[in-house]
VOMARTOR-828311 format. One record per residue: x, y, z of N, C-alpha, C in turn. Coordinates in pm, whole numbers, padded with zeros to 5 digits, always signed. Atoms other than C-alpha are relative to their C-alpha. Layout:
BEGIN
XYZXYZXYZ;...
END
This chain:
BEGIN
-00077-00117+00037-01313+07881+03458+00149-00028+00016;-00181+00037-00017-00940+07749+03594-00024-00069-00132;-00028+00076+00083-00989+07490+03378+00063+00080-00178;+00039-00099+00210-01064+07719+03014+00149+00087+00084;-00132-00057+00030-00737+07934+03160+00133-00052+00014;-00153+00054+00022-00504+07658+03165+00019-00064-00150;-00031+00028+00105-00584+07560+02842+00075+00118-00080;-00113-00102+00065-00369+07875+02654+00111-00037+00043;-00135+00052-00082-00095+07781+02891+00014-00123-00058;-00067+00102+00006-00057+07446+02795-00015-00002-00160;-00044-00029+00092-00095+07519+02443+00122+00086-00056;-00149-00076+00041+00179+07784+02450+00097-00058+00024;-00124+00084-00038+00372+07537+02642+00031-00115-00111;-00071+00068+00126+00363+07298+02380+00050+00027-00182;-00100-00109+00079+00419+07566+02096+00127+00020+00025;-00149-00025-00031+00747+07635+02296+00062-00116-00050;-00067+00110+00049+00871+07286+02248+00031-00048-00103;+00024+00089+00144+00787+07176+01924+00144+00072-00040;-00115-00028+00065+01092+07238+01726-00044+00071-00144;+00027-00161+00107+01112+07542+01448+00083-00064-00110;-00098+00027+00132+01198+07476+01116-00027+00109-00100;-00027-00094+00099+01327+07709+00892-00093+00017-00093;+00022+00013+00117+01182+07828+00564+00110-00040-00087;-00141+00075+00141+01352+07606+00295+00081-00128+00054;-00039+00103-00050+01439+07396+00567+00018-00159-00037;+00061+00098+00044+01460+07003+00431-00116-00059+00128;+00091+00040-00115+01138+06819+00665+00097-00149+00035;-00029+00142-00011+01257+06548+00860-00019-00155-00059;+00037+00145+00027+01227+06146+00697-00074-00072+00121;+00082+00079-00135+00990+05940+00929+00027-00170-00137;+00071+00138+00095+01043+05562+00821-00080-00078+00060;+00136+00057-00025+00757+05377+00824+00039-00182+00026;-00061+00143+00054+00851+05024+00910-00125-00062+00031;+00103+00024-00032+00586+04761+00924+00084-00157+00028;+00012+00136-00006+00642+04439+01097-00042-00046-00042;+00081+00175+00082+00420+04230+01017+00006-00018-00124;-00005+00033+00112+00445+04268+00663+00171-00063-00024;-00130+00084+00004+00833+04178+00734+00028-00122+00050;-00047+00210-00076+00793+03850+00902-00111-00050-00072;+00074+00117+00078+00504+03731+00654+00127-00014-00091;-00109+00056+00093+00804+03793+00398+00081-00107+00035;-00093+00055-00091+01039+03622+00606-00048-00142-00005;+00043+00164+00001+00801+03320+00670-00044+00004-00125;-00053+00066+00137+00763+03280+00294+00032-00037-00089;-00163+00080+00015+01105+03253+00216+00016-00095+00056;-00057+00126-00039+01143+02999+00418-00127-00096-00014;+00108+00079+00023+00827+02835+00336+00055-00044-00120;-00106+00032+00103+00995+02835+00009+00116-00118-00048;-00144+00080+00027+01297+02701+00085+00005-00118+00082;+00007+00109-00078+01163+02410+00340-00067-00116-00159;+00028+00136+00067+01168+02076+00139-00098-00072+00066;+00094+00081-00051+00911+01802+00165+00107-00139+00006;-00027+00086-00075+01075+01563+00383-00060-00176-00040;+00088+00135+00005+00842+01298+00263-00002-00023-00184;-00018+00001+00175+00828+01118-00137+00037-00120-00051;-00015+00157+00026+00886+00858-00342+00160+00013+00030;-00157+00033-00033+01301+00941-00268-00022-00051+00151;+00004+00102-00161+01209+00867+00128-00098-00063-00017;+00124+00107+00016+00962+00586+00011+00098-00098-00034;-00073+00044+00000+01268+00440-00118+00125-00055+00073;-00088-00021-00067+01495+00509+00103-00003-00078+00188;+00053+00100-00118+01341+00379+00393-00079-00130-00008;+00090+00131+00015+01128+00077+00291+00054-00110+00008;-00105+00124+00012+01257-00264+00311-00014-00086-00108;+00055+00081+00118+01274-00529+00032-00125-00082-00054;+00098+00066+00058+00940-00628+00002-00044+00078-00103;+00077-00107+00082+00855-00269-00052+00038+00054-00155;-00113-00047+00112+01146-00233-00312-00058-00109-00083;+00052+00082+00113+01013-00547-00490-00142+00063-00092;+00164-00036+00012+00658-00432-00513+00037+00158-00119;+00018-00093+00113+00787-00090-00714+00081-00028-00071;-00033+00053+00148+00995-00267-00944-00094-00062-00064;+00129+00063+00108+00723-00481-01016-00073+00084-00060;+00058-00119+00098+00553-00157-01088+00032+00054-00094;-00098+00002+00085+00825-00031-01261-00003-00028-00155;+00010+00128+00098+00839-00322-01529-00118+00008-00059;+00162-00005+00033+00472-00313-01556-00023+00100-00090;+00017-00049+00125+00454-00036-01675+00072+00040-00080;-00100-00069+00114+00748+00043-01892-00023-00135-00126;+00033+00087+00140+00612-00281-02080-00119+00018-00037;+00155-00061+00036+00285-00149-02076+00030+00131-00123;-00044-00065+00074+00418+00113-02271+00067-00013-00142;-00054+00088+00155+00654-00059-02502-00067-00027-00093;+00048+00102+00095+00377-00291-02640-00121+00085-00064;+00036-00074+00059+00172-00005-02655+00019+00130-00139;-00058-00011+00110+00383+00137-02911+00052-00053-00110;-00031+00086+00069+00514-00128-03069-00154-00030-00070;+00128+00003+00067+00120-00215-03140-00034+00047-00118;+00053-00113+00068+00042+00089-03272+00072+00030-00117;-00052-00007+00132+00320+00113-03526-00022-00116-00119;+00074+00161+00076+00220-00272-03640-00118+00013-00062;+00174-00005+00080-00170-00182-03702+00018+00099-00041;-00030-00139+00138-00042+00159-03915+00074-00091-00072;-00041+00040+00086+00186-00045-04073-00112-00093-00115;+00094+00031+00038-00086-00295-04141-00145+00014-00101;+00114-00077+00105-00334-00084-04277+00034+00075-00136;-00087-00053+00106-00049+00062-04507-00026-00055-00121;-00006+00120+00084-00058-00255-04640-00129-00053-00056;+00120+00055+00106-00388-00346-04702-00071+00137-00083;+00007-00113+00039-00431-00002-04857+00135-00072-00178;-00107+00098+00135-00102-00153-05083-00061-00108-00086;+00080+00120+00020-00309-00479-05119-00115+00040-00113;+00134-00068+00042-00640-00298-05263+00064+00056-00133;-00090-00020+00129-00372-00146-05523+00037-00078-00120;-00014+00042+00104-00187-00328-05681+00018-00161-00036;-00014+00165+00005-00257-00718-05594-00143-00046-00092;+00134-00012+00093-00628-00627-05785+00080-00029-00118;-00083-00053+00150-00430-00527-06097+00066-00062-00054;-00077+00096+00031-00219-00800-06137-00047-00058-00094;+00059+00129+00113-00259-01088-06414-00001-00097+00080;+00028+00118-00077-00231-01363-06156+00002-00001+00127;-00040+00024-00141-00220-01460-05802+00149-00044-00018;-00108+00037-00061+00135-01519-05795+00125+00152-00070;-00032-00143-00014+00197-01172-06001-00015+00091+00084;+00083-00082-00123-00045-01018-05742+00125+00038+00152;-00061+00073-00128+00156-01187-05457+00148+00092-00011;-00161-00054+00064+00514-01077-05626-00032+00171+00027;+00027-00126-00023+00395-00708-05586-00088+00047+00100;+00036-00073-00158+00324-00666-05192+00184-00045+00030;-00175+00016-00043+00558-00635-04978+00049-00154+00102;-00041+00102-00029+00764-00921-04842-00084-00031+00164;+00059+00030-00109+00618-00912-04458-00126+00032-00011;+00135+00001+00004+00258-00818-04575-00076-00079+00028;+00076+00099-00024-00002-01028-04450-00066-00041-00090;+00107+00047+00115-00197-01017-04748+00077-00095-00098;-00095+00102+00084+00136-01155-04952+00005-00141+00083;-00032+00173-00025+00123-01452-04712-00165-00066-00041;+00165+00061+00016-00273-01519-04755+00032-00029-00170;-00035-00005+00074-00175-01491-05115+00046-00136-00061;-00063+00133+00012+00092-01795-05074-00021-00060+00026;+00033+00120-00062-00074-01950-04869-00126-00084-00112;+00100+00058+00125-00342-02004-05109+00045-00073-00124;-00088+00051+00129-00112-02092-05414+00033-00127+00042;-00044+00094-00013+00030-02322-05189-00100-00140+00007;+00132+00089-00030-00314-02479-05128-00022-00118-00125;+00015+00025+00080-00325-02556-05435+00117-00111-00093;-00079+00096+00050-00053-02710-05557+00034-00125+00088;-00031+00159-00111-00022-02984-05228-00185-00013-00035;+00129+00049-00005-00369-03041-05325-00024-00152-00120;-00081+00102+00016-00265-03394-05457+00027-00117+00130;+00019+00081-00102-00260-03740-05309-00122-00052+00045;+00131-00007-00125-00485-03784-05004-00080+00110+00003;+00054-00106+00002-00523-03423-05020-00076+00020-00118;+00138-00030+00133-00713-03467-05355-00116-00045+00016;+00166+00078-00034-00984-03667-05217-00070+00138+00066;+00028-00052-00022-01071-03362-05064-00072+00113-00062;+00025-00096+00096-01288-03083-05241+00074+00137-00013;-00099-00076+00009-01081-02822-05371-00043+00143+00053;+00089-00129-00039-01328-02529-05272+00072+00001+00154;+00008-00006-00113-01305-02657-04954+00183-00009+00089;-00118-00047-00049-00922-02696-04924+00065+00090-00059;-00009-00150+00011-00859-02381-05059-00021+00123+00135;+00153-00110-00085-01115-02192-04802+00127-00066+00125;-00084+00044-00127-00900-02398-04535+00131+00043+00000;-00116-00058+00011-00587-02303-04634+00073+00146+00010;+00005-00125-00017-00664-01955-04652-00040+00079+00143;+00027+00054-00161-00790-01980-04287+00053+00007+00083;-00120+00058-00117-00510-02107-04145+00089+00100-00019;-00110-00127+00045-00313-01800-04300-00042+00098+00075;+00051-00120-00055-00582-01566-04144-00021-00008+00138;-00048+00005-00146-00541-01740-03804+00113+00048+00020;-00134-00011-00065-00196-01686-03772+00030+00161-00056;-00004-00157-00079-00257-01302-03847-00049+00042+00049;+00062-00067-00098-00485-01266-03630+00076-00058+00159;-00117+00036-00100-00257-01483-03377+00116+00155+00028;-00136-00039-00024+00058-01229-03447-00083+00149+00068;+00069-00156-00059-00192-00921-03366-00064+00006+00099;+00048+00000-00190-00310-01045-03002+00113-00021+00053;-00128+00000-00122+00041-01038-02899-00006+00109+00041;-00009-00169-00073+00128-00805-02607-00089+00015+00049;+00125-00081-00126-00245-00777-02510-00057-00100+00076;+00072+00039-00101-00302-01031-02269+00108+00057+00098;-00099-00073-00102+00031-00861-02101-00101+00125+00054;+00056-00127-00064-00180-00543-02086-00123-00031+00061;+00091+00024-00058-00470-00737-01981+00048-00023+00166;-00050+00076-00158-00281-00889-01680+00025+00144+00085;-00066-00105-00049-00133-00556-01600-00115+00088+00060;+00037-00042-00054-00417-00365-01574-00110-00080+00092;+00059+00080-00133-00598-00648-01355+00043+00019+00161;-00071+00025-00150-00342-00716-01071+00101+00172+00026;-00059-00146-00006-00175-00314-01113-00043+00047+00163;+00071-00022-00066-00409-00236-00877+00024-00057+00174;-00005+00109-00102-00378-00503-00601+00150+00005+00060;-00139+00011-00006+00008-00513-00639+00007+00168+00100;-00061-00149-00067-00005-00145-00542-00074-00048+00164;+00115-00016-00148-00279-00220-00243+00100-00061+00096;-00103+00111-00152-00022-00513-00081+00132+00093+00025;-00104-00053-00063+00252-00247-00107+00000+00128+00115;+00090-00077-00062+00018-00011+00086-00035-00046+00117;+00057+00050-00096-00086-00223+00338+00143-00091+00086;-00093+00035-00043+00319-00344+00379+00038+00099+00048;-00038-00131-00015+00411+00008+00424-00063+00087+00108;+00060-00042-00105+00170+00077+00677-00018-00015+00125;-00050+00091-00101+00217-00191+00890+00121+00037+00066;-00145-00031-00050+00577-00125+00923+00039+00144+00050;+00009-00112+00032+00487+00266+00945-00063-00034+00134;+00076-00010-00181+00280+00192+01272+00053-00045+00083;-00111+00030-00078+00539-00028+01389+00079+00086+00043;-00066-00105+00015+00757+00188+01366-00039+00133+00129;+00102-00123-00048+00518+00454+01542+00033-00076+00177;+00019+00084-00161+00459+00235+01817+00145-00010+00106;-00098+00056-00061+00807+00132+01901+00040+00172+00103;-00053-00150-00062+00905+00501+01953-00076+00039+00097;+00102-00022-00098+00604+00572+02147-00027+00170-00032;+00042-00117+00023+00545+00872+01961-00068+00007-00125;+00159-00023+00089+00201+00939+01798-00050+00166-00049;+00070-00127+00079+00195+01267+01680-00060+00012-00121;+00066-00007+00106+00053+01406+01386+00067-00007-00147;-00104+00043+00130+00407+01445+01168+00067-00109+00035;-00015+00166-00012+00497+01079+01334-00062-00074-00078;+00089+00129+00060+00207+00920+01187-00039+00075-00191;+00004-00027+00177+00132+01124+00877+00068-00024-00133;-00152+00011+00147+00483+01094+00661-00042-00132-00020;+00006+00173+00027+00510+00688+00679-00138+00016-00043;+00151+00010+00026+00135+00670+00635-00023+00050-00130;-00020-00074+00175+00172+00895+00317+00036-00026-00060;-00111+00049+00114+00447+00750+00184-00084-00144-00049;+00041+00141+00043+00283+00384+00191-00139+00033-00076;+00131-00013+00072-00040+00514+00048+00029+00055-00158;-00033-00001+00146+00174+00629-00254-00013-00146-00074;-00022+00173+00034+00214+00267-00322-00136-00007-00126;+00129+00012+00055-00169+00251-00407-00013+00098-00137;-00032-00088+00128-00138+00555-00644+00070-00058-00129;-00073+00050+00067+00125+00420-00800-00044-00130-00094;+00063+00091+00034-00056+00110-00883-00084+00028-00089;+00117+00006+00085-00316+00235-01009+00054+00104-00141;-00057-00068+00116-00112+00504-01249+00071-00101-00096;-00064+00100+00110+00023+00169-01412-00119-00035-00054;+00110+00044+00045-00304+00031-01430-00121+00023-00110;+00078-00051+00058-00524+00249-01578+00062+00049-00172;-00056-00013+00107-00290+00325-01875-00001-00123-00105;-00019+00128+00065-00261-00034-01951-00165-00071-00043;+00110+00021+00049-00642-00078-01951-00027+00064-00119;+00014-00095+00139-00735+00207-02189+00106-00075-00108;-00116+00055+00103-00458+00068-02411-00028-00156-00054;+00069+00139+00029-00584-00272-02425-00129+00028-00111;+00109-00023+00054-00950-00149-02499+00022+00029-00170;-00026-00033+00100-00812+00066-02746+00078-00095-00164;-00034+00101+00130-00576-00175-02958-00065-00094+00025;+00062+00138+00067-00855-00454-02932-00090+00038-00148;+00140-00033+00120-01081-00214-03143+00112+00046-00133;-00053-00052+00120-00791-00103-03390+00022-00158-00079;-00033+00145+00106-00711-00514-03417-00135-00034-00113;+00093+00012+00062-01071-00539-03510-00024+00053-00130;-00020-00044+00132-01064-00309-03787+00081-00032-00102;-00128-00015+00045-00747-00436-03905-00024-00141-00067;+00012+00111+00020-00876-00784-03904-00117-00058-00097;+00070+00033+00099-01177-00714-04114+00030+00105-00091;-00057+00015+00097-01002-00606-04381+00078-00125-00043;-00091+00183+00018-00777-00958-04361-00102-00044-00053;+00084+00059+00003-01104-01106-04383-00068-00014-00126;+00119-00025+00139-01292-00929-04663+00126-00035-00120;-00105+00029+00122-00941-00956-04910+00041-00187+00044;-00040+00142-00007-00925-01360-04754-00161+00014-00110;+00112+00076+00024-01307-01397-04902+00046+00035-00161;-00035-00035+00149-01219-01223-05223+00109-00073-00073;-00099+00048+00043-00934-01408-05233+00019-00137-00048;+00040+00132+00010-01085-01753-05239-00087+00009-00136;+00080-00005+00128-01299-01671-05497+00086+00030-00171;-00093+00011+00054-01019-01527-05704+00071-00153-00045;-00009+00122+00045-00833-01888-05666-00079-00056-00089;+00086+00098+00060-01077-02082-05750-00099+00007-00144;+00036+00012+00117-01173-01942-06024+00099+00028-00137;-00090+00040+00095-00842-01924-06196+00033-00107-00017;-00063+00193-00003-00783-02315-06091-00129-00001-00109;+00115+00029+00069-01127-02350-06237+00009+00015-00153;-00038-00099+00112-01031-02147-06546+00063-00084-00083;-00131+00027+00077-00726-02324-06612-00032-00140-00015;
END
């Protein structure tokens, strides 16, 4: 019973206090602030704005000249891996231009040396062409004891070696490249790591951002290696199979082409 009659009392008592506000009155603003959602902002902004300390600029920057050799060699590697991969590729389009030209208008001709006169001056097919003509006319001498079928067929041969010679340039570079790419990166990986634990050791401090950065940085090495490598393989593969195509066409306009000769020498 005390109890139930102090409750009115201490309700009226805190009725008295509360503060009275008018009708029309404006209500007080309460701002609501929320920490924690102001210091996740806070941390990240500056998560943001903290750089990575670690990279190929401090891979550079700190390494010593073995390590600096090892990514020029990379370097080089592949910016000629690249080159020859373009350079290729405009050679076997040009190529095919040409025997596309060839199929035109060296058919159509009245002779092999009209034929010849209407390609174009660096065409391969215009040298198989001369070379054949030429067969023919040094075929004389010593060289007449020889059957003419047969030095014809040879002559034409030796024309279709030396375009298939000018169209394996460049790819034993990309062969080499993507062989040792690999390896080159591993020894700059395994220089970088060495000197990265040294390093570690001397200080006598083994923490976790002691040993991680160096350790990271030299394992780029390996990456690196292999991002030369693998470009230069595929690229190989690829222009061996475009030479192939490229080379039997040479082939089928050399066989046609012997037959041609020899039966205008024959003719005449």
């Amino acid at each position: 019973m005390l109890a139930l009659s102090w409750v009115p009392g201490l309700a009226n008592a805190q009725s008295d206090n509360a503060p009275v506000t008018q009708p029309g009155a404006a209500l007080p603003v309460i701002n609501d602030v929320n920490p924690v959602a102001g210091a996740g902002d806070e941390a990240k902004k500056a998560s943001e704005t903290t750089e990575n300390p670690y990279g190929l600029e401090s891979l550079w920057k700190t390494s010593d000249a073995v390590a600096r050799t090892v990514l020029l060699l990379l370097l080089i590697m592949s910016v000629g891996s690249w080159y020859i991969l373009i350079v290729k590729v405009l050679e076997q389009s040009k190529m095919m231009r040409q025997a596309k030209a060839a199929a035109k208008d060296f058919w159509s001709a009245g002779t092999v040396e009209q034929g010849a006169a209407a390609l174009e001056a660096s065409s391969p097919y215009r040298f198989m062409a001369e070379a054949a003509g030429r067969a023919v006319t040094k075929h004389v001498g010593l060289r007449g004891h020889v059957d003419l079928n047969d030095w014809i067929a040879s002559g034409i041969q030796r024309a279709v070696d030396r375009i298939q010679s000018n169209t394996q340039g460049g790819l034993a570079f990309l062969a080499t490249v993507g062989s040792i790419a690999p390896f080159v990166g591993l020894f700059g990986t395994v220089w970088g790591i060495y000197h990265a634990l040294t390093a570690i050791g001397i200080s006598g401090q083994a923490s976790i951002d002691k040993v991680a950065g160096p350790v990271g940085e030299a394992l780029l090495m390996t990456a690196i290696g292999l991002a030369v490598a693998v470009p230069a393989v595929l690229s190989y593969n690829w222009l061996v199979r475009r030479n192939k195509a490229v080379m039997d066409d040479v082939r089928a306009f050399s066989g046609e082409l012997h037959a041609v000769v020899l039966g205008s020498v024959n003719k005449a």
